[in-house]
C-alpha positions in Angstrom: 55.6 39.3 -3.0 52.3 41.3 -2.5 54.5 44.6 -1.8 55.8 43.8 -5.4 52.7 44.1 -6.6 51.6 48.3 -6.1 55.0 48.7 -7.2 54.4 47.2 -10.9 51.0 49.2 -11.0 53.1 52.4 -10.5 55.6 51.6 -12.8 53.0 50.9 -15.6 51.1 53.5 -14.9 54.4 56.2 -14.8 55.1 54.3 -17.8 52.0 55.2 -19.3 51.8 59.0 -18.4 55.2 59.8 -19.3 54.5 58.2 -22.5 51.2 60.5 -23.1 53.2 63.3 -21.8 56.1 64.3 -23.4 55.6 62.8 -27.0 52.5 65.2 -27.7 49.5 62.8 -28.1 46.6 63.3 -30.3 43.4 61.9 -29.3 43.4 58.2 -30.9 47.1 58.5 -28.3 45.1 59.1 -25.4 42.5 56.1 -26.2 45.7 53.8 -26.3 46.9 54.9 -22.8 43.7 55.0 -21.1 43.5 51.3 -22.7 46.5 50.5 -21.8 46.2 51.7 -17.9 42.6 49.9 -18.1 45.0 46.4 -19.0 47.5 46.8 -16.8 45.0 47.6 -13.9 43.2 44.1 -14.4 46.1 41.9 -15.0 47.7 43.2 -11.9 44.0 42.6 -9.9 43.4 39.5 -11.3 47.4 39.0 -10.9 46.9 39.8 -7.0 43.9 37.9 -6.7 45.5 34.9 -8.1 48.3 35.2 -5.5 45.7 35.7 -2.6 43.8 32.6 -3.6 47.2 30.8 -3.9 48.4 32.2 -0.4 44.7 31.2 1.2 45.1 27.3 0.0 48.5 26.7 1.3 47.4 25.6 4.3 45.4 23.4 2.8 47.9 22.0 0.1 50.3 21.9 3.6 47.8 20.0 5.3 47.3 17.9 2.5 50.9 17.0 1.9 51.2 16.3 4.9 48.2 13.8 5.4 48.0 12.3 2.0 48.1 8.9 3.3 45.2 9.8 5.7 43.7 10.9 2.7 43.7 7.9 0.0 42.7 5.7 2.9 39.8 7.8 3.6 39.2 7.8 0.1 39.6 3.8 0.0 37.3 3.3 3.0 34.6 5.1 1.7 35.0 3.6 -1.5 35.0 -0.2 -0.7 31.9 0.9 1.7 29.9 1.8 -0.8 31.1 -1.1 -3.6 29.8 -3.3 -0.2 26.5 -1.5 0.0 26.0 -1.7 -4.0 26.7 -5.3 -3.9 24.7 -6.0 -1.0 21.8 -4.2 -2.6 22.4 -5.9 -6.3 21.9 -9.0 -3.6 18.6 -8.0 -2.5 17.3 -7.1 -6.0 18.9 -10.5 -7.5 17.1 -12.4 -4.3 13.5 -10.5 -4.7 13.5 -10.9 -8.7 13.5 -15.0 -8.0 11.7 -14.8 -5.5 8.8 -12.6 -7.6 9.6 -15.2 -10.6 8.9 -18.5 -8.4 5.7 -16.8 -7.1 4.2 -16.2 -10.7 5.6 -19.6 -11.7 4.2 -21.0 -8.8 0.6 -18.9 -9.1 0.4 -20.2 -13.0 1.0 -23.8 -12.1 -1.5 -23.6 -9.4 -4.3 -23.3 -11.8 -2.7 -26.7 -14.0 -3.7 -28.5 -11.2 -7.3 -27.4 -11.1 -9.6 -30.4 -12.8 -12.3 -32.7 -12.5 -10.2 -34.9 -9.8 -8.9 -32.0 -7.9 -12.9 -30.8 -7.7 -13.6 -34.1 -6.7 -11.0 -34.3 -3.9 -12.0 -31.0 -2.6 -16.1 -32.4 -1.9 -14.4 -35.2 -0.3 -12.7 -33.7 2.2 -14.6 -30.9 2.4 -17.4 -33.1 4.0 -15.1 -35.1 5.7 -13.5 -32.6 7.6 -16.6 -31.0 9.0 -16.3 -27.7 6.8 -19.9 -26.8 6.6 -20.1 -27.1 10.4 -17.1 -25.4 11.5 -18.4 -22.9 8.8 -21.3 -22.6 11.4 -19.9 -22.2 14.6 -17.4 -19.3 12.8 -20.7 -17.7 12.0 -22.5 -18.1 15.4 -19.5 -16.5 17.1 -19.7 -13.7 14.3 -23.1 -13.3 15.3 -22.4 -12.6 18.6 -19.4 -10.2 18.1 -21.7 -8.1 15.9 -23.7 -6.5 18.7 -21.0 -5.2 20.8 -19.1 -3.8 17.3 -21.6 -1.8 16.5 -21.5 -0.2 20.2 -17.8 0.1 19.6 -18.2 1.6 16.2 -21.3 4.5 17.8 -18.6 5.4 20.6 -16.0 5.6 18.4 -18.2 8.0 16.3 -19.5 10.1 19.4 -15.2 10.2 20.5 -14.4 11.2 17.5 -16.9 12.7 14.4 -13.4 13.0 12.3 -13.9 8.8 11.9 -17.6 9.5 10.2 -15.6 9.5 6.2 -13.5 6.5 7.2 -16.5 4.7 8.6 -18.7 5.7 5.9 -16.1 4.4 2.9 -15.6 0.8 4.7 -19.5 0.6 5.0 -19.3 1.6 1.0 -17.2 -1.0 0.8 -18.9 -3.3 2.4 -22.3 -2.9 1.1 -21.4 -3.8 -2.3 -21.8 -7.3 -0.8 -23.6 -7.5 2.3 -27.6 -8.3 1.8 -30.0 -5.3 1.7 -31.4 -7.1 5.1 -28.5 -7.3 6.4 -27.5 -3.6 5.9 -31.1 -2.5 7.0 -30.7 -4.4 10.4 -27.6 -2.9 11.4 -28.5 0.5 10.4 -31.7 -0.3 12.8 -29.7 -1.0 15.7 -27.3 1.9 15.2 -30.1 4.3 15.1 -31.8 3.1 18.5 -28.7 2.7 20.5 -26.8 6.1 19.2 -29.4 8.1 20.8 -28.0 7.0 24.8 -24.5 5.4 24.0 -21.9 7.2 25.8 -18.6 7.4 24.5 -17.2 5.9 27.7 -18.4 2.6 26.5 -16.0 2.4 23.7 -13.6 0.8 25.5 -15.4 -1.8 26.8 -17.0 -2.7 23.7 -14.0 -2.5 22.0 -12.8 -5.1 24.3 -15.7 -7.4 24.5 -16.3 -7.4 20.6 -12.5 -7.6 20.1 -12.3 -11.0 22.1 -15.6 -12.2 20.7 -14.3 -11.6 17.1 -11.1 -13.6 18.1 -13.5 -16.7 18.9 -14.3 -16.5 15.0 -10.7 -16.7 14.1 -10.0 -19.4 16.8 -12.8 -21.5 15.4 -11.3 -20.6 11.7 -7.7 -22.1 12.8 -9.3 -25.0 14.6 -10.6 -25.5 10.9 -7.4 -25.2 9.2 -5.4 -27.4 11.5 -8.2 -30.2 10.3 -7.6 -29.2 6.9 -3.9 -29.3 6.8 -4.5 -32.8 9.1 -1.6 -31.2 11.8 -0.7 -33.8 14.3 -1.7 -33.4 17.7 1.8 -33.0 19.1 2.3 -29.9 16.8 -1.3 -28.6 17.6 -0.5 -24.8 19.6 -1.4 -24.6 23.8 -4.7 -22.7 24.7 -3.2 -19.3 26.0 -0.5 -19.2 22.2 -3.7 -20.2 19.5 -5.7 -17.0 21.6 -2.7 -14.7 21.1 -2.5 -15.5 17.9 -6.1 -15.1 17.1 -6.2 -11.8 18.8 -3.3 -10.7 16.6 -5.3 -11.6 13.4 -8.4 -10.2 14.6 -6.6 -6.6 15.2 -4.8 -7.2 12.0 -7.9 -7.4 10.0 -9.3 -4.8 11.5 -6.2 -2.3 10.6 -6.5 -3.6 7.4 -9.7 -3.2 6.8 -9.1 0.9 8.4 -6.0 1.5 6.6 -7.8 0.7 3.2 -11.1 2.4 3.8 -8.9 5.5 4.6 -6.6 5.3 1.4 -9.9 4.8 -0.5 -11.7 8.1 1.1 -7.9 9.5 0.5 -8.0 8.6 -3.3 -11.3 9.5 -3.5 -10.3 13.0 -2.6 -7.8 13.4 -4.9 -9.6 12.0 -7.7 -12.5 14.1 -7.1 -10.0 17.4 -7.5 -7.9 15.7 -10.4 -11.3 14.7 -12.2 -12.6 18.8 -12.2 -8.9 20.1 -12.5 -8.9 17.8 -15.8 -11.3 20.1 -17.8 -9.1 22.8 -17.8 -7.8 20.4 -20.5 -10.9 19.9 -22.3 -11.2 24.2 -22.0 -8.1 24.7 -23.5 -8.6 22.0 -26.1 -11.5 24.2 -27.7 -9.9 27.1 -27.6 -7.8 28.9 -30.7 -4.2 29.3 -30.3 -4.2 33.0 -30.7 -6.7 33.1 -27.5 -4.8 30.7 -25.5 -4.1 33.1 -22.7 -7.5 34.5 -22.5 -9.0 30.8 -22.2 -6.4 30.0 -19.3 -7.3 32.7 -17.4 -11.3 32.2 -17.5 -12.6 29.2 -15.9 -12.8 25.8 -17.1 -16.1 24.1 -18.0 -18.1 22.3 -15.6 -18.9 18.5 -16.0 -16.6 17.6 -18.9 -15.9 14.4 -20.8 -13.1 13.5 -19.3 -14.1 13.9 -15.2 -17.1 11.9 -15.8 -14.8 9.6 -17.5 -12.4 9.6 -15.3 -15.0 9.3 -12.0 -16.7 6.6 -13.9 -13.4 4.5 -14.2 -12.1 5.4 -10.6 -15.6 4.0 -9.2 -14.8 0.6 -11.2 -11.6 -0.3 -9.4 -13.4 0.1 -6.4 -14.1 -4.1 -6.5 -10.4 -4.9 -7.6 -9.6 -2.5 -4.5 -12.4 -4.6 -2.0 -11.2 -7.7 -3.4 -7.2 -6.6 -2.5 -7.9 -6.3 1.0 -10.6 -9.8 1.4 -7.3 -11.3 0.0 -4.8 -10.0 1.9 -6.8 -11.0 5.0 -7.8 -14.7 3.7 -3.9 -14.8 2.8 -3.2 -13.9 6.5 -5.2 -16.3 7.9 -4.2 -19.0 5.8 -0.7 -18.3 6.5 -0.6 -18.4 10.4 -4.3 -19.7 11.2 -3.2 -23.6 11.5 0.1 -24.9 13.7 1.3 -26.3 10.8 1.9 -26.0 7.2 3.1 -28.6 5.0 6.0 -27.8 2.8 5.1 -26.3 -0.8 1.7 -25.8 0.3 0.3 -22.7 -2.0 -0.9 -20.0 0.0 -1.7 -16.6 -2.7 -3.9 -18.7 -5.4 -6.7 -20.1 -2.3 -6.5 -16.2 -1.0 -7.5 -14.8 -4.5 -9.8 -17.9 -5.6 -11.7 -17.1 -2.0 -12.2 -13.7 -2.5 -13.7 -13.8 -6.0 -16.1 -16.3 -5.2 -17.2 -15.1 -1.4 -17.8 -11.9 -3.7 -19.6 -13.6 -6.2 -21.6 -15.7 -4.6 -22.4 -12.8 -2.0 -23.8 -10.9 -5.2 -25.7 -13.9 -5.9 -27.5 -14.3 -2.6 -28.1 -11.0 -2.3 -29.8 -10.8 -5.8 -31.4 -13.8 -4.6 -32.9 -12.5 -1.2 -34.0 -9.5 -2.7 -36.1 -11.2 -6.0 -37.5 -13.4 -3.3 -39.9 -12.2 -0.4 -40.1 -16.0 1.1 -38.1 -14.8 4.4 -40.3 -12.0 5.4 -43.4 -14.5 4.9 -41.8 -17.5 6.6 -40.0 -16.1 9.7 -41.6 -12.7 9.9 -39.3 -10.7 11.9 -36.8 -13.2 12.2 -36.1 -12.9 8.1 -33.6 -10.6 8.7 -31.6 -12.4 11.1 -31.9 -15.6 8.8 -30.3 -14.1 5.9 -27.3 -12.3 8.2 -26.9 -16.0 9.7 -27.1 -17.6 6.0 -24.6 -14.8 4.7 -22.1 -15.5 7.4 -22.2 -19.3 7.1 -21.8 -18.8 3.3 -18.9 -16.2 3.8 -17.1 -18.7 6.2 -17.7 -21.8 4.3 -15.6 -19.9 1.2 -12.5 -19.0 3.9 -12.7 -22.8 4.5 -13.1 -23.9 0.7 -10.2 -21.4 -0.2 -8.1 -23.1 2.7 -9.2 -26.5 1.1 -8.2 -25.9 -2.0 -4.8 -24.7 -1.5 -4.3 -27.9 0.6 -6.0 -30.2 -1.7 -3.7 -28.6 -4.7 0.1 -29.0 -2.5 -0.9 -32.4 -1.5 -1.1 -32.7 -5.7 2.2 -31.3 -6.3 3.8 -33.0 -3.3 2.7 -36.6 -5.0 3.6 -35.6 -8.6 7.1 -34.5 -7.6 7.5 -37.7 -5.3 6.3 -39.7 -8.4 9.2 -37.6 -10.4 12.0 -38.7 -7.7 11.1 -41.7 -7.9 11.3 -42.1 -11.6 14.4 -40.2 -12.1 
């Protein structure tokens, strides 16, 4: 077949020549023979290049023939696979959209059960369960985890100067809250004990503070077992509620990392989005015939809209602070006591906590630093009185939040039993 195929090229193109020979052509004669060569050459290229192609895929159409049953079950396999993984994940969206739906539902009827009687239920049992006292000891043993932190914190700086940003963004973070005193006393100690620490001690500080910080959140589920009144027979062994507190104490502290980094991160990406953003404000002022000349120059320093944009960046810094206090009241909550009673809210307390520690933090800082009573009264103990005072106030709101989100599910639990009943 492709021996057949030189043969038809000579045959047209004998064809041709005779036919420009012996009749005498003119010119407009030898245009239509050249053309006519130039036609016959491509059909029989194309003509050969069809039979090639044809020639190359019989194997396949062989193999294909041959195997077509192979084939269409292949086909069929892969097919009802990926119907199965579709379905499966239409399952997953299906479950997580009810699931998202019974949360809000569940977050908006929280706050129908918030009135005078639930308030009242909540000072009940807040002084019958001891709240204020175990608020106490959670701050004594904060107290005492403080000192070897800060060690841990100066070793970890020494190790490693790259932690310097993410250190200095969670101390941001934190000093939108803590008292002035506070800040001033722990900036104190860092300052006389960087000068000798050694970064060798990091371990062991890390360690000590570590297991010191775990008493905190042992004393804090000892708390919420009394407030969700867990039997003793479901009360966790020793060596299981020390694990567990250990877990939530490194948890927080990831946390707490992990979101002072993305904050350094997104304020380093704001910071160049904020002065790329002029280029827009540049360009805006600039006529349309000179629109190339004004892209090339550079853009205008400390426009409108970075200052704008810095100014609204540096406002969700709180919603950002409060996110993470809520996340870690939420964690606690969750797997501080041995037991939790069914339909017992656990996001609403969380929130509710973290708005109010924040608040009323605010408040007693404003407070401490319109009032000079402390430094007259205890001298050089004023300082350590108002860290004391902020921690007790900061754990008495974990309990409260814990409290309220008890109080509230035992609510719902009677209303619905009073439903049962009725229907």
């Amino acid at each position: 077949m492709l021996l057949a195929l030189p043969c038809q090229f000579l045959y047209h193109l004998n064809r041709a020549i005779l036919h420009c020979r012996f009749k005498l052509p003119s010119l407009n004669q030898i245009i239509d023979c050249a053309a006519e060569m130039i036609v016959n050459l491509l059909l029989i290229i194309l003509h050969l290049l069809w039979k090639l192609l044809l020639t190359l895929l019989q194997p396949l159409k062989t193999l294909w023939i041959l195997n077509r049953q192979a084939w269409y079950l292949g086909f069929e396999w892969v097919a009802a696979r990926t119907a199965d993984l579709l379905i499966i994940l239409f399952k997953c969206l299906w479950w997580l959209g009810r699931q998202i739906k019974k949360r809000v539902v569940d977050f908006v009827l929280f706050f129908t059960y918030l009135n005078w009687q639930t308030i009242h239920s909540l000072g009940v049992r807040t002084v019958q369960q001891r709240l204020y006292g175990l608020s106490a000891e959670m701050a004594y043993h904060s107290t005492l985890a403080l000192v070897p932190a800060l060690f841990a914190l100066l070793a970890a700086i020494s190790s490693n100067p790259s932690l310097q940003s993410t250190l200095l963004e969670m101390a941001n973070l934190l000093g939108e809250v803590v008292p002035e005193q506070v800040q001033k006393l722990i900036g104190a100690t860092m300052s006389q004990s960087g000068r000798s620490l050694s970064p060798r001690l990091f371990s062991f500080s890390f360690i000590i503070s570590i297991w010191l910080f775990s008493g905190v959140i042992s004393s804090a589920m000892e708390a919420l077992n009394r407030i969700h009144q867990v039997p003793p027979d479901k009360i966790r062994p020793f060596w299981k509620s020390k694990l567990i507190a250990i877990a939530l104490t490194l948890g927080t502290l990831l946390l707490l990392i992990m979101a002072s980094g993305a904050v350094f991160i997104s304020d380093f990406l704001v910071e160049i989005l904020a002065r790329k953003s002029c280029i827009l404000e540049t360009v805006g002022n600039c006529p349309l015939d000179k629109i190339d000349m004004c892209l090339a120059q550079e853009p205008v320093q400390d426009c409108l809209l970075q200052s704008t944009l810095l100014d609204t960046w540096n406002r969700l810094q709180w919603p950002i602070t409060l996110g993470i206090v809520s996340t870690n009241f939420a964690l606690i909550y969750r797997y501080g006591p041995s037991y939790r009673k069914p339909k017992t809210p656990l996001i609403p307390g969380s929130i509710l906590a973290a708005i109010f520690w924040a608040l009323i933090s605010n408040l007693f800082r404003w407070y401490v630093y319109q009032s000079e009573y402390y430094n007259v009264l205890y001298g050089a103990l004023g300082t350590f009185i108002v860290l004391l005072l902020w921690l007790n106030i900061s754990s008495l709101v974990v309990l409260l939040g814990a409290q309220l989100n008890s109080t509230v599910g035992d609510e719902i639990r009677r209303r619905k039993t009073q439903e049962d009943s009725k229907g």
